[in-house]
C-alpha positions as CSV (number, residue, x, y, z in Angstrom):
1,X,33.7,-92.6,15.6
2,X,30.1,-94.4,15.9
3,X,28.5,-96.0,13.3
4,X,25.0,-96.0,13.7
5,X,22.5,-98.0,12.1
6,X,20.3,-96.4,9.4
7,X,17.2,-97.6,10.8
8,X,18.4,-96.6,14.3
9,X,18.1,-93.6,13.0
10,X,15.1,-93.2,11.9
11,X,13.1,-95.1,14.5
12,X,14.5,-91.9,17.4
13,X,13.1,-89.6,14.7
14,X,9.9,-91.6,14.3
15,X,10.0,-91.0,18.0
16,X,10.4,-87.4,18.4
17,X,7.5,-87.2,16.3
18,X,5.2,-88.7,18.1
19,X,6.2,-87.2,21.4
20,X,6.0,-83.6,20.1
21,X,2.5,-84.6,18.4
22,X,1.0,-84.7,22.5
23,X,3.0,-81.4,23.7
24,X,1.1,-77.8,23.4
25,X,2.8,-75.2,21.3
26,X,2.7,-71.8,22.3
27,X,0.9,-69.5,20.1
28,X,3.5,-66.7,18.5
29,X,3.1,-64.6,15.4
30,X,0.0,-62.6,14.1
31,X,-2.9,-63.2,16.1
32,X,-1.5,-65.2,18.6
33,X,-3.8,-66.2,21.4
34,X,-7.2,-65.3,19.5
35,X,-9.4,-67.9,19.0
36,X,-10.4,-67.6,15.1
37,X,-14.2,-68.6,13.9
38,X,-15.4,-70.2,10.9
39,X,-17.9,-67.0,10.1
40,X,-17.6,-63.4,9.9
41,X,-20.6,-61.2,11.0
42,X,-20.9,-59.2,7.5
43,X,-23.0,-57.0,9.2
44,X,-21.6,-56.3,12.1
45,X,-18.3,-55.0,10.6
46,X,-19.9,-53.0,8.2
47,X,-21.6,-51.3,11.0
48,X,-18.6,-50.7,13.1
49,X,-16.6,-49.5,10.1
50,X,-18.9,-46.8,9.5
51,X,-19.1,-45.9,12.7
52,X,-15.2,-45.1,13.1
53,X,-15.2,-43.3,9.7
54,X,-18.8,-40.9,10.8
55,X,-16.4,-40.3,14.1
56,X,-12.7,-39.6,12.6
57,X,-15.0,-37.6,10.1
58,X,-16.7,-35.7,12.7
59,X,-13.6,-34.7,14.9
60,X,-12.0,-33.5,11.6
61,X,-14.9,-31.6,10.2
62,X,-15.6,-29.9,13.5
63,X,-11.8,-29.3,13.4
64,X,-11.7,-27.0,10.3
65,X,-14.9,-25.9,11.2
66,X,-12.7,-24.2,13.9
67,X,-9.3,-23.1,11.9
68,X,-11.7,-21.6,9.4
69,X,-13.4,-19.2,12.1
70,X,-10.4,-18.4,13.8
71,X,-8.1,-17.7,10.7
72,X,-10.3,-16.9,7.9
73,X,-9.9,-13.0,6.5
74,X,-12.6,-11.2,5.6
75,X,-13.3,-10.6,1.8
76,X,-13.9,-6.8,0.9
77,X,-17.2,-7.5,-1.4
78,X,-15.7,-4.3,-3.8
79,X,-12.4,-6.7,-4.5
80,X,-14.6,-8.9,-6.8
81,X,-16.7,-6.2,-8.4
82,X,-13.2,-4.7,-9.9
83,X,-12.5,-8.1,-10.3
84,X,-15.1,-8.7,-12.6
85,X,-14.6,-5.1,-14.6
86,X,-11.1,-5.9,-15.3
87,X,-10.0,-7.6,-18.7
88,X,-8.6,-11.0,-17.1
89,X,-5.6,-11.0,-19.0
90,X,-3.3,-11.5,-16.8
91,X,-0.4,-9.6,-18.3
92,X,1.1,-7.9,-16.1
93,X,0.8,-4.7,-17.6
94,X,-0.1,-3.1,-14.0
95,X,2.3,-3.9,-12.1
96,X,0.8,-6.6,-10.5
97,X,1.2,-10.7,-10.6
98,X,-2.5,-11.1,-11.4
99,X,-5.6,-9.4,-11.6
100,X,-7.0,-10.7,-8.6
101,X,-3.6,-8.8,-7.1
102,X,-4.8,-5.3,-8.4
103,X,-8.1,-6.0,-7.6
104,X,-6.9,-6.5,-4.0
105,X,-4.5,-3.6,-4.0
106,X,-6.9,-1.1,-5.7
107,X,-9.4,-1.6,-2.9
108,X,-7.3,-1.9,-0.5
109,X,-4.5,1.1,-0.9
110,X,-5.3,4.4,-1.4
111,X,-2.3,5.2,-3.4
112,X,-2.8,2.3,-6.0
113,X,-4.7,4.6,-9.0
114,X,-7.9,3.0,-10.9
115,X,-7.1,2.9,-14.7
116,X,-3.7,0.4,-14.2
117,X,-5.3,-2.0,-15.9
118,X,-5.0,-0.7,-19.7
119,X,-6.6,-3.9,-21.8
120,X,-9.8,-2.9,-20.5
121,X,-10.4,0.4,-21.4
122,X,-11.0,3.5,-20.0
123,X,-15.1,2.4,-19.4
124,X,-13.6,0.3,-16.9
125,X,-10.7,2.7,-15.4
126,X,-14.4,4.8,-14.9
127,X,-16.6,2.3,-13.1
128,X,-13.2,0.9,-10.8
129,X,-13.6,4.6,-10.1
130,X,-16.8,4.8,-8.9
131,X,-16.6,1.5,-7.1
132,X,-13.2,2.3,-5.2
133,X,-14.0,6.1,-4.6
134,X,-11.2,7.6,-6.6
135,X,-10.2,10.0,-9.3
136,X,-9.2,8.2,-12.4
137,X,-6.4,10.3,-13.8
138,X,-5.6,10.0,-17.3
139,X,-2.3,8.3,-17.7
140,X,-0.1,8.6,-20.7
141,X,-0.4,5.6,-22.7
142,X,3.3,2.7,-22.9
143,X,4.2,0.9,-25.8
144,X,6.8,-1.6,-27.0
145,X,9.5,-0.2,-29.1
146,X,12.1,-2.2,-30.8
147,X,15.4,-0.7,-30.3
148,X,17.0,-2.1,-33.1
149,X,16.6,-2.1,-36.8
150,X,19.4,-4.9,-38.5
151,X,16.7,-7.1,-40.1
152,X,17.8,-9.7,-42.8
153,X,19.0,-6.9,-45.7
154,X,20.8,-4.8,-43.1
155,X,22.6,-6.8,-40.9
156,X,25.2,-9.9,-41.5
157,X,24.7,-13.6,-40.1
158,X,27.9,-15.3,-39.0
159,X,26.3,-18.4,-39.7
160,X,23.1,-20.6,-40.4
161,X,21.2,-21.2,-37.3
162,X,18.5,-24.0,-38.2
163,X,17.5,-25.3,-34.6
164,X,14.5,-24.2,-33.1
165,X,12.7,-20.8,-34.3
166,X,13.0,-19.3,-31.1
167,X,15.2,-16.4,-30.0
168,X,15.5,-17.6,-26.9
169,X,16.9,-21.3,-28.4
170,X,19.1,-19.4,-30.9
171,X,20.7,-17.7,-28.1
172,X,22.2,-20.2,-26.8
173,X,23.9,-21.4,-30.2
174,X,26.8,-18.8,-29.4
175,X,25.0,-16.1,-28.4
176,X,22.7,-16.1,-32.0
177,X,23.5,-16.2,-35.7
178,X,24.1,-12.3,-36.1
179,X,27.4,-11.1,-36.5
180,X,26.1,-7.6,-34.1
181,X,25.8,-9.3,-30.5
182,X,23.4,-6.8,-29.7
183,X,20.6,-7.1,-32.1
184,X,17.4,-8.6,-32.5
185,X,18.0,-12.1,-33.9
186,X,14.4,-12.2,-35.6
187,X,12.7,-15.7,-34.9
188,X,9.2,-13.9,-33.4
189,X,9.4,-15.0,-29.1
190,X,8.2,-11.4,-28.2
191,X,5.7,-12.1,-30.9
192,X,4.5,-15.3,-29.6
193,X,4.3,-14.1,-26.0
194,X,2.1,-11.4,-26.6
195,X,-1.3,-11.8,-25.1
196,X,-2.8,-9.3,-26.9
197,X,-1.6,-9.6,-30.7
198,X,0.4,-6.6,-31.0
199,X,3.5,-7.9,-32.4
200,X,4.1,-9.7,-35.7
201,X,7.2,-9.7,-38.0
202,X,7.6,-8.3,-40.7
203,X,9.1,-9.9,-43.9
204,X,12.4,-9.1,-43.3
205,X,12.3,-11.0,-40.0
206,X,11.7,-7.9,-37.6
207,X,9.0,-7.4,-35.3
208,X,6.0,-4.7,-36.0
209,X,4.4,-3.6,-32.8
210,X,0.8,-2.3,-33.3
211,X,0.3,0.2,-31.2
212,X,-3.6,0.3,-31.2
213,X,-3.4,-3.1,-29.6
214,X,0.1,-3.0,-27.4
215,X,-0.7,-2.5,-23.2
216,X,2.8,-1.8,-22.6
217,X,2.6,-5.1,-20.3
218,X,6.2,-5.6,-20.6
219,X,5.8,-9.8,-21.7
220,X,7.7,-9.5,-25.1
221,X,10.8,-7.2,-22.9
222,X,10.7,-10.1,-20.4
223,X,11.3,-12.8,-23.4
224,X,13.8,-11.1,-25.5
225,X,16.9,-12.4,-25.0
226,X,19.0,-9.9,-26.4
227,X,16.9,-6.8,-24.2
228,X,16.2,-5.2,-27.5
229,X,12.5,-4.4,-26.5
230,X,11.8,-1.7,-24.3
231,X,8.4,0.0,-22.8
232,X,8.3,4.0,-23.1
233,X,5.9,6.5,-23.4
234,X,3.8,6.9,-26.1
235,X,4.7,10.8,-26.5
236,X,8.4,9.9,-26.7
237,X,8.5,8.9,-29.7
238,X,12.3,9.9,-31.0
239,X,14.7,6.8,-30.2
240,X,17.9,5.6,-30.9
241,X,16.9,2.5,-32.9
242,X,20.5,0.7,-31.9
243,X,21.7,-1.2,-29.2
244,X,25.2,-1.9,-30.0
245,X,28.5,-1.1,-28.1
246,X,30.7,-1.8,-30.7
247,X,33.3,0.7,-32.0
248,X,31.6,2.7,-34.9
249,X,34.0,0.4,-37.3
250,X,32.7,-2.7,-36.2
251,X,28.9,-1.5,-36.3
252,X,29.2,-0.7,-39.1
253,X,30.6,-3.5,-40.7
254,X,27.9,-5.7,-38.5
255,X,25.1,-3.5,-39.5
256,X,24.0,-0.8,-42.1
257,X,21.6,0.8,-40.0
258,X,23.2,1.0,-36.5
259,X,24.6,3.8,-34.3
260,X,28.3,4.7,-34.9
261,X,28.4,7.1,-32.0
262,X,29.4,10.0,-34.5
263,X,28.1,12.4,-32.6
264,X,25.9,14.6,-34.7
265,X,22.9,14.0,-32.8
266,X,24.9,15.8,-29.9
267,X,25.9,18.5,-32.1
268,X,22.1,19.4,-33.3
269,X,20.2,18.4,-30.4
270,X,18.7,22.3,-28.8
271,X,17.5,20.5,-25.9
272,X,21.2,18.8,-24.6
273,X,19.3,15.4,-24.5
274,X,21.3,13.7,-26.4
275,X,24.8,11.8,-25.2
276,X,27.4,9.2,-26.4
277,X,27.9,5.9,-23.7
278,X,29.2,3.2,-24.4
279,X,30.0,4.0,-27.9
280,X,26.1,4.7,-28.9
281,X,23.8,7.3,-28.8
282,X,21.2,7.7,-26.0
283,X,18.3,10.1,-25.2
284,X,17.3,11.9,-22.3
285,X,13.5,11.7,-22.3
286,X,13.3,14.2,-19.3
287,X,14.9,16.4,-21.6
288,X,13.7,15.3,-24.9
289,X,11.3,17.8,-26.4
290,X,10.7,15.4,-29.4
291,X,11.5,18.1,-32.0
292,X,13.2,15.3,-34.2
293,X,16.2,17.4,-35.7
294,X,18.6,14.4,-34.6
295,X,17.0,12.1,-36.2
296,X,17.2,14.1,-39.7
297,X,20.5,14.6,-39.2
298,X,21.8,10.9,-38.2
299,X,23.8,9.7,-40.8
300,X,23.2,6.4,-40.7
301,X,19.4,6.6,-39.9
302,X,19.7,4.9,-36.3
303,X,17.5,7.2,-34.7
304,X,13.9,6.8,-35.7
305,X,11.1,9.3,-35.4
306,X,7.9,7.9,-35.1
307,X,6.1,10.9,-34.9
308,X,7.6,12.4,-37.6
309,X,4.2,11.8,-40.6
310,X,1.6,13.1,-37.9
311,X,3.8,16.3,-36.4
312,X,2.6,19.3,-36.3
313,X,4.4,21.9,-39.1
314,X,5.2,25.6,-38.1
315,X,3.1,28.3,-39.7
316,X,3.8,31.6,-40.0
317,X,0.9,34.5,-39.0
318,X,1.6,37.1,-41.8
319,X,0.2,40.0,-40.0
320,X,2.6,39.3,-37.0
321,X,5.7,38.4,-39.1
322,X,7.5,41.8,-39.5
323,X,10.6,39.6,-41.8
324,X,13.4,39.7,-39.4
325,X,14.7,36.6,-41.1
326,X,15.2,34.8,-37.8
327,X,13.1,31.6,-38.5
328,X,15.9,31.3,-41.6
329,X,18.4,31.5,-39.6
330,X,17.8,29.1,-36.5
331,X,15.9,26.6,-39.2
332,X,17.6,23.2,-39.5
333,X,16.1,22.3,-43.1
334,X,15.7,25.5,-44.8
335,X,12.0,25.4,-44.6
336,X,11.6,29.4,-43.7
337,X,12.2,31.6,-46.6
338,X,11.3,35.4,-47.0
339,X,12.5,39.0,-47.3
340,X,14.1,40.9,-45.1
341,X,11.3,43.1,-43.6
342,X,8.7,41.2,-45.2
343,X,6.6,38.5,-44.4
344,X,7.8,35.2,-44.8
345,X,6.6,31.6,-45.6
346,X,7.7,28.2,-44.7
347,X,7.5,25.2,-47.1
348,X,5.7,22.3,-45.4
349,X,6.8,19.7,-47.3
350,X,10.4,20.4,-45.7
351,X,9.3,21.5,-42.0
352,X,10.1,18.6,-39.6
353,X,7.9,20.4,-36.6
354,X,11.0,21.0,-34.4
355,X,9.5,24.3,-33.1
356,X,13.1,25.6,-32.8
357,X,11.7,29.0,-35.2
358,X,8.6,29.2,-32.7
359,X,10.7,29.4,-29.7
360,X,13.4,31.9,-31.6
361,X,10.4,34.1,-32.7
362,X,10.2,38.0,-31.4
363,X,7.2,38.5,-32.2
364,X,5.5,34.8,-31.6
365,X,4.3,35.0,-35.4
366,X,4.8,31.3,-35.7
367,X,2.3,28.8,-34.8
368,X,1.3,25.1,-35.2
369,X,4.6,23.1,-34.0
370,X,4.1,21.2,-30.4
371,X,6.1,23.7,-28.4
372,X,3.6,26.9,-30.0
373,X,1.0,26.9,-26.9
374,X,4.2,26.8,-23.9
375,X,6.1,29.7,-26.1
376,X,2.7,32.0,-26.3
377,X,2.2,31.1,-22.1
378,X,5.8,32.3,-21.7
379,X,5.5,35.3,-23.7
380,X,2.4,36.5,-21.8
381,X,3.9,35.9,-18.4
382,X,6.7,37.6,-19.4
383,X,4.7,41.3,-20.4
384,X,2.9,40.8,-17.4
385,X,5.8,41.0,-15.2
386,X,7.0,43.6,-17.0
């Protein structure tokens, strides 16, 4: 071991000191080697650094400049004419995302018919008409229809929901308060989605669609959670007012107003449109003649008729009636009375407008029901062949 002195010490480091004070260091790190000065030319910089921004700026510009030549699409000028003569609603209710879509696809495909766009009228279905070059065809008219009925006085709750008043937040709370796991649970979402205020509820916690405002643009089916809202024709207008699947035991106990699959409607139905699946009733609207005798006859009231206050009633042409008593004998409601061999009558405050005495007539002495004018055509084609 050496013990050295404490002030040996630190005279060699004293020393070293010195010595490395007279030998050059060599210049590492940032800016190594670059002689630094006291002043910076203000001027200068500012100069330069504009001058690399105008050229960076340049090569860029005159580089879009060129994308947008070589890949821009050219803009048919009629696109944003029907653009501008649509309603700008958005909804849907076409068939396409947007309206700048059916503006495009109006234009641009001849197949794609001018009056899709129902919020803004027929004025508009004319002039996208005129502007595209096509025929605008009347279409038949969609609405919402709520296919169910169970509001709050009808229908049980298996317990109280008080989270958020919003069908599709209920939902989620075990599939929604109602005891039927098919019916409308009655907090408003397909109201509140409607662009076009069509849809309100009602006191008993149902929802009312206006048909005078409804486009049929499918926004309120979209939100329902429980697929109780569906978009039909205006002209079918006799519906099954039930979703449910349950046994006709179980509906019933859910629901006062809901299909029990009974089968009546299939019984009294002239048209075979009727069927039971899935333990409910449903409608063929190809085959639907909208004469409304199933829904008289439903015992529980599931299946609506909406057409029902505004349908034409059968009337009887006296001097054409020779009293054959058929009309009594096909009629579902006993509106047709009369002798036999004399003219008879039928009571319009029973009729229901099926038409089923019009299209039983010999003699095509009844008038006024919906099926009248095809019965007459029929009739005449039929003593011309012979």
């Amino acid at each position: 071991m050496y013990n050295l002195d404490i002030n040996i010490i630190h005279e060699m480091l004293s020393r070293l000191i010195s010595l490395a004070g007279h030998i050059p260091l060599p210049l590492v790190g940032v800016g190594g080697g670059i002689e630094a000065k006291e002043t910076v030319d203000i001027a200068s910089t500012i100069k330069f650094t504009l001058i690399f921004i105008a050229g960076v700026g340049a090569i860029f510009g005159f580089g879009l400049a060129f994308a947008a030549k070589k890949f821009s699409v050219q803009m048919d000028p009629r696109v944003e004419k029907v653009r501008d003569v649509l309603a700008g609603a958005q909804c849907g209710a076409c068939g396409y995302a947007g309206c700048q879509q059916y503006a495009e696809a109006v234009v641009a495909n001849a197949e794609v018919k001018p009056v899709l766009c129902v919020p803004a009228g027929k004025h508009a279905a004319e002039i996208i008409s005129a502007i595209t070059g096509k025929q605008a065809v009347a279409m038949e008219p969609v609405y919402s229809r709520i296919m169910c009925q169970g509001d709050c006085k009808k229908s049980i709750k298996k317990f109280k929901y008080e989270g958020v008043k919003d069908c599709r937040a209920a939902v989620l709370a075990g599939g929604g308060d109602k005891s039927c796991a098919y019916g409308c649970l009655g907090y408003g979402t397909c109201a509140s989605v409607c662009p076009f205020d069509a849809l309100h509820m009602n006191e008993f916690d149902m929802p009312v669609v206006d048909i005078k405002k409804c486009t049929g643009c499918r926004k309120c089916a979209e939100a329902c959670p429980k697929k109780v809202i569906e978009i039909l024709p205006g002209s079918k207008a006799v519906l099954v007012s039930c979703h449910s699947k349950d046994k006709g035991a179980a509906t019933r106990k859910n629901c006062q107003i809901g299909c029990i699959a009974c089968g009546m409607c299939v019984k009294v139905c002239p048209f075979e449109a009727t069927s039971i699946t899935d333990n409910v009733s449903k409608i063929n609207l190809d085959k639907c003649r909208v004469c409304g005798l199933c829904a008289t006859k439903c015992p529980t009231h599931a299946i609506v008729d909406l057409l029902l206050p505004n349908r034409g009633r059968a009337v009887i042409t006296e001097s054409k009636c020779i009293g054959c008593n058929m009309c009594m004998k096909v009629c579902p409601v006993n509106a047709a009375t009369g002798e036999l061999k004399k003219p008879h009558t039928i009571d319009a405050s029973r009729c229901i407008g099926c038409g089923i005495c019009v299209a039983k007539c010999p003699k095509q002495a009844i008038d006024g029901t919906f099926n009248a004018q095809e019965v007459f055509e029929k009739a005449a084609l039929k003593k011309q062949s012979a």
